[in-house]
N, C-alpha and C positions, 0 to 999 in steps of 0.2 A: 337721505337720498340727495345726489349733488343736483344742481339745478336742470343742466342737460339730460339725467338719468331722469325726474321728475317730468320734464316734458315729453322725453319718449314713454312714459307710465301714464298721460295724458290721451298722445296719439292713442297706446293701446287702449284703453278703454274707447274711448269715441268708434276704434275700429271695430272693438267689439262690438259696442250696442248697433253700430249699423248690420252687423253680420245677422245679428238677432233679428234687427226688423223685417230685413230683406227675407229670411227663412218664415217669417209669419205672413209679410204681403205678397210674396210672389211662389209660383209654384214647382216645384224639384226643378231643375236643370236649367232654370232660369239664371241668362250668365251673371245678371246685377248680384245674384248670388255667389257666384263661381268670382266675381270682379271682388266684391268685398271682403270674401274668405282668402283672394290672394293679398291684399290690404293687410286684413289680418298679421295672417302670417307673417310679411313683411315688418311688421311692427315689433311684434314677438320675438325675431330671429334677431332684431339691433340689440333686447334684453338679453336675449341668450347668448349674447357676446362678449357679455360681464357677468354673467350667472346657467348656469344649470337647469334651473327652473323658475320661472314665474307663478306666481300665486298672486291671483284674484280673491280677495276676500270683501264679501258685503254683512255690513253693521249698520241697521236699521236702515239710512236712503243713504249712507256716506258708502265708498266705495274705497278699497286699500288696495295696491298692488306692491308684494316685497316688504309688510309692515309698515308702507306710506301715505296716507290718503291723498287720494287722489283731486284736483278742482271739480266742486260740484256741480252737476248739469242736470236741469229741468230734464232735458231730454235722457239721463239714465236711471230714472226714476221707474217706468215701466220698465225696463234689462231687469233690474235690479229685481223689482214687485214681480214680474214673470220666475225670474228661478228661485225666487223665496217660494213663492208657491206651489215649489215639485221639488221642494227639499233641498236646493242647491243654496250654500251660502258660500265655496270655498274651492274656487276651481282652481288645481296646479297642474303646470302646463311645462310638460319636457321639452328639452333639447332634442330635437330628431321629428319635434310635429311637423305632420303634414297638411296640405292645402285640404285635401279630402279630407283628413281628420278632422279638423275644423270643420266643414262643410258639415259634415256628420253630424258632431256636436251638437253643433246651430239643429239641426232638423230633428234630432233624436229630442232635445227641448221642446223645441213645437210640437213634437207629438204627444211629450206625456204634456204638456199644456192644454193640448185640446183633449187629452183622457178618451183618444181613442183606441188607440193600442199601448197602454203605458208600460205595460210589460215586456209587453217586445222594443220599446224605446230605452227600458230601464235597461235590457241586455246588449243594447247598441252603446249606451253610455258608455259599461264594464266593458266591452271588447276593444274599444279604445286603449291603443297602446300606451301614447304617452299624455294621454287626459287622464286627473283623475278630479272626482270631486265629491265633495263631504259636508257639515254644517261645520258651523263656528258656532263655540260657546262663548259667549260674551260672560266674560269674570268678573265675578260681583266683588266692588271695593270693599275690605275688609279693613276696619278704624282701627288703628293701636289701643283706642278704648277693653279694657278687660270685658268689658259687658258686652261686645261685640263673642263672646264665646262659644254663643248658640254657632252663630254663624259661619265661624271656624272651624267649629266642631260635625257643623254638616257638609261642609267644603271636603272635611276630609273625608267622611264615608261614601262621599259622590266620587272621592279621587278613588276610594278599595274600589267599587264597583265599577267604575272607569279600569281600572288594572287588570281586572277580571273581562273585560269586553278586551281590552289588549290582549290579552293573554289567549285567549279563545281566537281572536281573528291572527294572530301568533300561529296557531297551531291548524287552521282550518287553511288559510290561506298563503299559508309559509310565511309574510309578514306581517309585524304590530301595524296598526294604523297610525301612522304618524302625526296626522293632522289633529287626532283623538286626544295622544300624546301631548301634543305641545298645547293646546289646550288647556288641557288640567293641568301640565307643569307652568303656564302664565299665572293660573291661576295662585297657587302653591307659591310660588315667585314671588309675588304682592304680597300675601298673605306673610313670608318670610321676611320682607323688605320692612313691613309694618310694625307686626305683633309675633316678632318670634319667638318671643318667648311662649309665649299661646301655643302653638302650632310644634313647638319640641313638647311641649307638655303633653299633647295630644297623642304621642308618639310612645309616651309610656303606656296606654290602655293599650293591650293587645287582647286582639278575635282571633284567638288561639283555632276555632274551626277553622279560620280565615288567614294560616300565616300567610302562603305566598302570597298572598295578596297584599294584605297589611307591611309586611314584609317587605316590598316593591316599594311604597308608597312612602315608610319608614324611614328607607336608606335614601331615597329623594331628598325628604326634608330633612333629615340627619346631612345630606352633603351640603346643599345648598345653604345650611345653616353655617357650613363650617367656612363656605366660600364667601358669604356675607359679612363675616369674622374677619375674610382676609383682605376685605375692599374691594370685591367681585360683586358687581352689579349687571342691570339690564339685561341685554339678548345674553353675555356668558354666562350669567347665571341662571339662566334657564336650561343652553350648551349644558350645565353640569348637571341640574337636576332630570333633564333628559335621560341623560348617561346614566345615572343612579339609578333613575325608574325601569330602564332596558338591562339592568346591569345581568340578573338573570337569566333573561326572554332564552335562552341555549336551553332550558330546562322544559322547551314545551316537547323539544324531542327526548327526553329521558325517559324511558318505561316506567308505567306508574304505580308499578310495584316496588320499584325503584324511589321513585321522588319519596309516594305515599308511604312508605314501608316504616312502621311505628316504631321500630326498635332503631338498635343500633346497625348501621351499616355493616356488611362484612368488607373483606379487599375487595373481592370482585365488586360485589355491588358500588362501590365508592370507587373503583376505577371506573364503571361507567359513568356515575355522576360526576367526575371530573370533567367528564370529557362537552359539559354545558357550555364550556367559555370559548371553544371552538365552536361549539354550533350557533353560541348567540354571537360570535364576531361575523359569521358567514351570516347569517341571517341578518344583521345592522346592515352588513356591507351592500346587502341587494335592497335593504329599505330604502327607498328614495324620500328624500326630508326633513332624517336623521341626521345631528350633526358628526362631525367626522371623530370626534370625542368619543360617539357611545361602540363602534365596533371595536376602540380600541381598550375602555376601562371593561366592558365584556371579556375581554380575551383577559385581562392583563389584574383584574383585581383579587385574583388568590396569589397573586406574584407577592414579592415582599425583596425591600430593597436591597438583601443579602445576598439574592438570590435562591433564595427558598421556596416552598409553594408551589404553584402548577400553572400553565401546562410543565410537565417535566422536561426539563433538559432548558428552558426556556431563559435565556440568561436577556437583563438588559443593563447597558450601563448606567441609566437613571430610568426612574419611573416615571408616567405621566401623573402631573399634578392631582388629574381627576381619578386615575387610579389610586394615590394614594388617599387620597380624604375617600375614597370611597369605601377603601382596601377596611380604614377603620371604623366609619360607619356601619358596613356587613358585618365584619365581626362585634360591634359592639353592639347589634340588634337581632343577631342571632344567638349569643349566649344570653342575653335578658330575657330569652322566650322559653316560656314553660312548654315542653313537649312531651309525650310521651314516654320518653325513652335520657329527658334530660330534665334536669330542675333548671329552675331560672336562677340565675349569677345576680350577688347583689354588685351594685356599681363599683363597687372598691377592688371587689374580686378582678371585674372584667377591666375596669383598666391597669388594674395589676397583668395580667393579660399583656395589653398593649403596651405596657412599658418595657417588658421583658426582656431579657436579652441585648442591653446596653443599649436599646438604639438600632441593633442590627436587623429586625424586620419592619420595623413602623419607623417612620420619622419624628422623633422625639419633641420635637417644637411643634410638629401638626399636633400630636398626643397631647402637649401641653396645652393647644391652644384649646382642644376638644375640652379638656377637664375644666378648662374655665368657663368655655361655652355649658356643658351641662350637669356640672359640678358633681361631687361625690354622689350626691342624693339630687336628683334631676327634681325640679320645678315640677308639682301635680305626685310625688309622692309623700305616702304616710312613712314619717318616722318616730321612733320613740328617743326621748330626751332623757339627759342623765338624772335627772330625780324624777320619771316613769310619767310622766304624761304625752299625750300622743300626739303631734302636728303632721302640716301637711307643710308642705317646702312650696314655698312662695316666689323667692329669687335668689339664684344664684351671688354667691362674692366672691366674686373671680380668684382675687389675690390668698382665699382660704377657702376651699370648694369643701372641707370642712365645716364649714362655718357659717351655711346660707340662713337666708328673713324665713320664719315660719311662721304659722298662724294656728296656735295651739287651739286644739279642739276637744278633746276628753283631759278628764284630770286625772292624776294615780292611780284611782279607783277604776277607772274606768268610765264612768257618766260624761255622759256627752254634758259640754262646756254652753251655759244658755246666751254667754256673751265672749265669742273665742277673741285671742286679743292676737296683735302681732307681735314679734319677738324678733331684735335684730341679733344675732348667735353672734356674730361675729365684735358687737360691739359689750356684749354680756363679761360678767367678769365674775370669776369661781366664787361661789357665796352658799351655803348653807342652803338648800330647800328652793335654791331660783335656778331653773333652767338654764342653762349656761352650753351646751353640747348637745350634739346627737351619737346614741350611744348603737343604734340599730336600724335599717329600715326595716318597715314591716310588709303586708301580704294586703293590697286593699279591697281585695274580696272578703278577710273579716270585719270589714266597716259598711255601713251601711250610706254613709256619705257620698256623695260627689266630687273627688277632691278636686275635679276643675271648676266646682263653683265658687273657691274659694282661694284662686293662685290670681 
């Protein structure tokens, strides 16, 4: 934030905490109130003149507005302490606020403050057109250290059941929550920037009761892995994992005999499931604090740069970046999923898949880079090696995705290994009776292992 932007983020706050105080020491219709709320405003409309929305966010006593902290003041420490304590950490504030709307705001706070009609305060907050407001998750730094894996491992099942609260306020209230959203995708962000290898690994267990969800959450970290590949950092690569995570959301209006339906789709049924990418581009476009990225890789990532794919008739001279690294993450996270009605694709198959057809529906250098990013046998799977003992794939080797670090664990026989060693395949060399290759992946529901305690 440039310096002038910075000190009108200054003003507003100061003008908020006064608007706060005045609403607790003086009684409705008192003008120091009606004086301060036009302050307010005043301050808010110079930001809305380089942005759409302003967001306030509070992180323990510091104060953010627009992702900037703000200079600390003794005196915003009760603002702050007051709406931590009725659940507010994350006020976003539209273009088109009004004096009264603020006004409002201010007094619908005091009341659930003083918990004497909080209910009917909590329904003053919601009827608020262009107020909205939410908590912030504060996201736990996550170490590139391997042993960090619990904590990645539970980052992720908090993002499926985050997906699942998307998904539900998707469908209940016509849109995702966005501030929910970008939350867990800051989080998944770090996580990616750090220890990505961690976090693609993670990506191979599937909660097959749990696809869409898992599913949502999947093609996130499958994009943004691919974007961090490409020297896409900070707020864009959040922009993209955003987009990944929304890429479906058109599917909370699909009949659910339709989505859920175990078999094989018929035509009709599969022309109505097409028709997801117009309803999740409609539905981004009315989300306000989504970025302008996800209504468009929603619409646009069953396209294919041929012009192939759907919506039908839908031609574009190039595709959007995030549509493409998205286009291959969904399909390389959909055929790996065991479903009812499909077996799961081992990884040579599915990017046979995506190389298909010379280049004419994937873009062959994203596909390239993808294969180096999660190589044939992806990090956290069990494979079998060419004289029959059984590893778990450790790291990728970019330059032979053939050929990654493994950590054998059973021997020939079968008996689990009481000292498993590592193995770099790629630097092994053809020899009688010495692991040198991978000749299969296997199913790691017949192991009784962990294989992410051991990548």
């Amino acid at each position: 934030m440039a310096a002038p932007r910075l000190q009108l983020a200054e003003d507003l706050i100061r003008s908020f905490a006064a608007t706060m105080r005045s609403v607790q020491f003086y009684s409705k219709g008192h003008p120091i109130i009606a004086k301060n709320a036009e302050g307010l405003s005043a301050a808010i409309q110079l930001l809305h003149n380089a942005s759409s929305t302003v967001v306030i966010g509070m992180i323990g006593n510091e104060v953010i507005v627009d992702d900037a902290p703000v200079s600390k003041s003794e005196t915003l420490i009760p603002t702050v302490r007051r709406l931590k304590q009725v659940g507010i950490e994350r006020i976003t504030i539209e273009r088109g606020v009004t004096v009264e709307e603020l006004s409002a705001f201010a007094a619908a706070v005091a009341a659930m403050d003083g918990a004497s009609d909080s209910a009917s305060a909590t329904d003053a907050l919601t009827a608020l057109a262009h107020i909205r407001v939410g908590r912030v998750a504060v996201e736990q730094r996550v170490d590139a250290d391997a042993g960090d894996m619990a904590t990645i491992r539970r980052m992720y099942g908090d993002s499926v059941s985050i997906a699942g609260s998307l998904w539900e306020s998707a469908q209940t209230e016509g849109q995702p929550d966005a501030t929910m959203a970008r939350n867990m995708v800051d989080g998944l962000a770090q996580a990616v920037s750090q220890n990505r290898t961690a976090l693609l690994a993670l990506t191979t267990l599937k909660n097959y009761d749990n696809y869409t969800f898992t599913h949502m959450v999947n093609v996130s970290i499958l994009m943004m892995g691919q974007a961090r590949a490409l020297g896409i950092d900070g707020e864009l690569l959040r922009e993209f994992g955003l987009a990944a995570l929304m890429h479906d959301i058109g599917k909370v209006k699909t009949p659910l005999e339709v989505l859920n339906k175990p078999d094989k789709l018929t035509d009709e049924e599969f022309a109505i499931m097409k028709r997801h990418v117009v309803d999740g581009a409609e539905i981004l476009r009315s989300t306000p604090d989504v970025p302008a990225m996800a209504p468009v890789v929603a619409f646009e990532h069953h396209l294919r740069i041929d012009g192939s794919g759907y919506p039908h008739g839908v031609k574009r001279p190039t595709l959007n970046l995030g549509t493409m690294l998205c286009g291959i993450a969904d399909v390389y996270d959909a055929m790996r999923s065991q479903r009812a009605y499909q077996q799961a694709f081992p990884t040579d198959r599915i990017l046979g898949v995506l190389k298909r057809n010379d280049g004419q529906q994937f873009d062959q250098h994203l596909v390239r880079l993808f294969v180096q990013l999660l190589g044939i046998y992806p990090v956290g799977n069990f494979v079998r090696l060419n004289t029959g003992e059984v590893a778990v794939v450790r790291q990728v080797h970019a330059p032979d995705p053939y050929r990654p670090e493994v950590r054998v664990v059973y021997d020939k026989e079968g008996a689990k290994i009481e000292m498993p060693y590592d193995l770099n395949l790629w630097d092994a060399q053809p020899e009688e009776g010495v692991p040198s290759s991978v000749v299969a992946p296997l199913d790691p529901a017949d192991y009784p292992l962990d294989p992410l305690t051991l990548v």
